[in-house]
C-alpha positions in Angstrom: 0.0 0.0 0.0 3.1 2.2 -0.3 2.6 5.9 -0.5 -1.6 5.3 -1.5 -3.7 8.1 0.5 -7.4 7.4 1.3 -8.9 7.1 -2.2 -12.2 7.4 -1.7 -15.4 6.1 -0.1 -17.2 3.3 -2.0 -20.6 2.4 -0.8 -22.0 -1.7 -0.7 -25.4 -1.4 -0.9 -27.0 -4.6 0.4 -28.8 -6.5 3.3 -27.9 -8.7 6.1 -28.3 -12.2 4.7 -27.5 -11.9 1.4 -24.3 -14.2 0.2 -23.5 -12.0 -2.8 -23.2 -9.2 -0.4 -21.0 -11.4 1.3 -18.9 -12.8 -1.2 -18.9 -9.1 -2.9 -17.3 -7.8 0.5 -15.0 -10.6 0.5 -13.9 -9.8 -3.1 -13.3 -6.1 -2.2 -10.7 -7.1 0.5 -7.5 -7.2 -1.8 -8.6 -4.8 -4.2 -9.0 -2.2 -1.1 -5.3 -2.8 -0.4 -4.4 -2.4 -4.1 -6.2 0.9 -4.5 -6.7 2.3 -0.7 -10.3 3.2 -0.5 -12.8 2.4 2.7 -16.3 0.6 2.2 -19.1 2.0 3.3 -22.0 -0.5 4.1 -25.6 0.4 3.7 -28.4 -2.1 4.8 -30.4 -1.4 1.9 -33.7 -2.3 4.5 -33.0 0.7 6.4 -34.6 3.0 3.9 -37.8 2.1 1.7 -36.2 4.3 -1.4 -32.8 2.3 -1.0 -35.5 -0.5 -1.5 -36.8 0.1 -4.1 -34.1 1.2 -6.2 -31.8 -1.4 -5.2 -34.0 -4.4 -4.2 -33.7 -6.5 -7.1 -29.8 -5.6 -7.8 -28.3 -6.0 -4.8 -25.2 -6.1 -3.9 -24.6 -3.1 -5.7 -21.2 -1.2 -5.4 -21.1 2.4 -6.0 -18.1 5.3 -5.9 -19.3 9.0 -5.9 -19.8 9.5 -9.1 -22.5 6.3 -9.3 -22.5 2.5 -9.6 -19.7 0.2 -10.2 -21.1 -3.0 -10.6 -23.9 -4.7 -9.3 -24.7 -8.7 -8.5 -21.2 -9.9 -8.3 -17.6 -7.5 -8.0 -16.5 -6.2 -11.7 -12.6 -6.2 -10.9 -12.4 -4.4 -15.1 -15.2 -1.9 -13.4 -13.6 -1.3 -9.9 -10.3 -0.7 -11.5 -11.8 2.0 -14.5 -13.7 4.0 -11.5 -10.5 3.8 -9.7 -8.5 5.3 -12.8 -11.2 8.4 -13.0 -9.9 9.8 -9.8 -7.5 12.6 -9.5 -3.6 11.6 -9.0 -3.5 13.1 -5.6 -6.2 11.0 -4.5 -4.4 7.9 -6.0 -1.6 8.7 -3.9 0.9 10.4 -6.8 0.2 13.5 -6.1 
């Protein structure tokens, strides 16, 4: 993790229970080493307009400027939205 600042936030948007939420947090532990951000959890439950714009997608993995991937961790998709972020965020600045 040499040199990487905090990236950003990215956001799992899920439910307790769910395996692909599971496996999709699993998934996002060596990537989060690679590129240095911090996951955010949200229990999708918690708020009926979460609900109903994520009910059917979940787990559904989003950075600030929208989703990432959704159903099972994109590594091709994690590593474009990483790519969109200013150097100094990325550390090489």
């Amino acid at each position: 993790m040499s040199g990487l600042s905090k990236v950003c936030e990215l956001t799992l948007y899920g439910r307790p229970g769910c395996h692909l939420c599971d496996d999709m947090r699993v998934a996002l532990g060596e990537f989060q080493l690679q590129f240095g951000f911090t996951l955010r959890d949200i229990d999708i439950d918690s708020d009926p307009a979460l609900v109903e714009r994520y009910g059917r997608l979940i787990p559904v993995l989003a950075d600030p400027a929208g989703e990432i991937c959704h159903y099972f961790l994109d590594p091709a998709a994690l590593a474009r939205a990483m790519a969109m972020l200013p150097d100094q965020a990325q550390g090489k600045g």
